[in-house]
Steps between C-alpha positions, in 0.01 A plus 500: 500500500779245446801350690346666815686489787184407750577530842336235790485648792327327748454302860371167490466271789516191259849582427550495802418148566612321158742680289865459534670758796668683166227518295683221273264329349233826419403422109262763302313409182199577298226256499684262224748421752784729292747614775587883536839620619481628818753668785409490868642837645428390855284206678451481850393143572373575860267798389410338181600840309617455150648773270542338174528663110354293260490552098205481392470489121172713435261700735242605354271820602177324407535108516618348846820344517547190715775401650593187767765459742586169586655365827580246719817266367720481821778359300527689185784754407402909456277504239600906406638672199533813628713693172233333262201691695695867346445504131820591246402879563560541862899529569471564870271364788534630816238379754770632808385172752846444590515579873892565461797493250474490118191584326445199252343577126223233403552571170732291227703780483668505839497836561538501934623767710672598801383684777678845647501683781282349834173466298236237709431233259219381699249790472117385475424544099166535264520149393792332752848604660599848377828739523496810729718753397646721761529831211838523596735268343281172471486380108517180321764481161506225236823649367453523113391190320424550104134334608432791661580767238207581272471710156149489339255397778470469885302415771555601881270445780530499860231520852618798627415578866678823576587690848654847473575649196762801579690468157463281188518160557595232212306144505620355232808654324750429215616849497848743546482840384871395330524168485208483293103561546256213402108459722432566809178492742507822753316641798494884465497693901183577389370164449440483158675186357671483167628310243796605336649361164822646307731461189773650708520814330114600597281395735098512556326407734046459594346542867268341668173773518444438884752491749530182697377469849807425781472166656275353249586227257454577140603332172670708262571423149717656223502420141679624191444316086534728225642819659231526717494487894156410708498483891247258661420557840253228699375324185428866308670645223571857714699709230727445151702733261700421246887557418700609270691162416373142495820310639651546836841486586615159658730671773769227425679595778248681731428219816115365576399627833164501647406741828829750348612667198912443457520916385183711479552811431633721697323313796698300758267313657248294266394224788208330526336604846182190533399161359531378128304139441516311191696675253532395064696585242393396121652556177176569376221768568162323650208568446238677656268183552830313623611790809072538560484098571832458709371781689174334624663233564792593726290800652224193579552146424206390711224699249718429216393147522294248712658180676252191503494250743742186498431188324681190615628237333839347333605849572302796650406807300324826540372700186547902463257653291630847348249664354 
């Protein structure tokens, strides 16, 4: 796998007592001392808990990969790159940590959105801070940048932790029945989830085969290259079909919502009633490797790799081993 996103997600009493309050001067590498972009979504320096994305350049399924993070500069500026850490291919990065206000894009593209209704930013996530949507009128909307308008391949994911389902409820969305119909990822009322793709005039859409358990965090994934759609759900390829035509629609002027679709049929009410965590968007369909290895690693960082003990010197490090 390349260009993984590899999350750290761990509490370490050493960072507690030499790395900067903000995390500033955490470095990753590989053993040769090349640095890897990384983006600290949240450190708490009195825990020692860091939540960091680093990009690793290869992991390999049979040949350990070592990597070292280095600490302990008190005077050196942040050390991040947080929009380098999301290769060309992902146009939207949502990890939802902010407690309040705007939602903020880590990718190049900019893409950030704006919160409606009374929605609690602060819900407990999979990985960090989550969004709790009320399933009445809580939704996020990018408006409708170009970025986020795709023709020939796509990639949506989300952690979907779901309460009631009464109706159908939209978790990612770039779709109005007139305005124009593009992709969508949807919870059924009976708790199938599906992945939706259109050129506007038709539509098709694949199901998960097992219906999600409420109250349960699971990672859903929906692809579509080559006129055909596959739906991922915790690391497994669940269902596919194909469809008729091989580009979508790019719902020029059709908004980007996520937790509500802007006209659904003849539904009025599309909200999201639960959690979302960690939501993606790529112009590009990923592979089945790629969604099987970000899923054992964001369902269980501490088995996805092993933290070794701190070395001191000019700078302390610890090693991660992920086998």
């Amino acid at each position: 796998i390349r260009d993984s996103p590899l999350l750290i997600n761990i509490v370490d009493n050493d960072l507690i007592t030499h790395a900067q309050s903000d995390g500033d001067d955490i470095v990753f590498t590989d053993r040769e001392g090349t640095k890897f972009a990384h983006e600290i979504e949240s450190f708490n320096s009195s825990t020692g808990n860091l939540v960091a994305w680093v990009n690793v350049p290869s992991l390999s399924s049979s040949i350990d990969t070592i990597l070292l993070m280095y600490y302990g500069q008190p005077l050196c500026t942040s050390q991040q790159n947080p929009t380098a850490v999301w290769d060309i291919g992902f146009h939207l990065v949502e990890h939802l940590d902010e407690a309040s206000g705007t939602h903020y894009d880590s990718t190049i593209f900019g893409n950030h959105g704006v919160c409606s209704g009374d929605m609690d930013q602060n819900g407990v996530g999979v990985i960090d801070g989550a969004d709790d949507f009320d399933g009445v009128d809580d939704y996020i909307n990018y408006g409708d940048p170009a970025t986020l308008e795709f023709t020939t391949e796509l990639t949506l994911e989300a952690w979907v932790n779901h309460s009631t389902v009464s109706a159908y409820q939209n978790i990612i969305a770039k779709w109005h029945d007139t305005a124009g119909r593009s992709y969508s990822l949807t919870m059924f009322p009976t708790r199938y989830l599906n992945f939706y793709v259109s050129n506007n005039a038709n539509h098709v859409k694949v199901n998960t085969t097992k219906t999600i358990t409420a109250n349960t965090w699971h990672y859903v994934v929906g692809t579509f290259a080559n006129g055909q759609l596959k739906i991922y759900l915790d690391g497994s390829l669940s269902n596919q079909t194909m469809s008729s035509f091989t580009s979508l629609y790019d719902a020029s002027t059709t908004d980007f919502t996520i937790g509500h679709a802007q006209l659904w049929g003849a539904m009025t009410n599309t909200y999201m009633d639960g959690l979302l965590d960690e939501l993606r968007v790529s112009n590009i369909a990923r592979s089945a490797e790629w969604i099987a290895t970000c899923y054992s690693n964001q369902q269980s960082p501490s088995t996805f790799y092993q933290c070794g003990a701190e070395e001191v010197g000019a700078r302390q490090d610890e090693p991660f081993i992920i086998s």
